[in-house]
Steps between C-alpha positions, in 0.01 A plus 500: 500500500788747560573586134118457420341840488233536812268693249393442149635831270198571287242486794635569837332189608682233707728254272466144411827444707371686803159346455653126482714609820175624650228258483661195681509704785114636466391115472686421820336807684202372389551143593584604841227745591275269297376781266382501106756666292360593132725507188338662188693503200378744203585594149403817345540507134418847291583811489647546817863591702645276731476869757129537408413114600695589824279739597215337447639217724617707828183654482343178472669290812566587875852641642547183639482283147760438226497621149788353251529528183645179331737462227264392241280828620232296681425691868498287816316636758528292854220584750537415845222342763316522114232198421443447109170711529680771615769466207219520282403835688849675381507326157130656438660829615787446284302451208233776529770741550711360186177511284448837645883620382540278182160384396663280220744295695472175558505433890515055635589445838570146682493444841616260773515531837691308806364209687187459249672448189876409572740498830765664386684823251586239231171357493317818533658662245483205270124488568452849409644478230297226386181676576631802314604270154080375561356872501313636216568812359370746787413217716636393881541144555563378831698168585291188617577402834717233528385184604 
């Protein structure tokens, strides 16, 4: 992580470096005070800057939550003491506001959240992503709890 930027350039956002160094440590919080912990991972495509879509997000989530944006441009958002409903809450947010902004971009959003639908940042992530690959164009899809 030391010669991995902490923020992504074009956005301001958290990195996918700090956001990998992150999360292992959210699941374990949540593990031991035996909370929900809600990732949400979203594409934007369109018309719009990697800045714009990162003010629609920190507008969109608590102080206390995680915005990154990956790599590949997708933006993880990881919600703690957050159910799936209530990732559904900010990804409805998310998208009024980005229809509101940039009524022609395309907005899909997966989520996943910790103990429901995997135990722990590997799996989590690898389920939201999963759900995200399943969503429609400006659709939400959210993982099947495991059985």
């Amino acid at each position: 992580m030391s010669d991995q930027p902490v923020t992504d350039q074009e956005s301001g956002l958290f990195s996918e470096a700090m956001l990998t160094a992150l999360l292992p440590s959210r699941v374990a919080t949540a593990r031991r005070t035996l909370r929900q912990l809600g990732l949400i991972l979203i594409t934007i495509d369109g018309d719009v800057t990697p800045s714009a879509v990162a003010g629609l997000v920190t507008r969109a989530i608590r102080d206390s939550d995680v915005a990154a944006r990956l790599d590949d441009g997708t933006i993880a958002l990881v919600l703690e003491f957050t159910p799936s409903e209530g990732c559904a809450v900010v990804v409805d947010r998310m998208r009024r506001r980005v229809q509101e902004d940039a009524p022609d971009a395309r907005f899909r959003a997966g989520i996943a959240c910790y103990p429901a639908h995997a135990i722990s940042a590997d799996e989590l992530t690898e389920v939201a992503r999963a759900a995200l690959a399943e969503a429609p164009d400006g659709e939400v899809v959210v993982a099947a709890v495991s059985d």
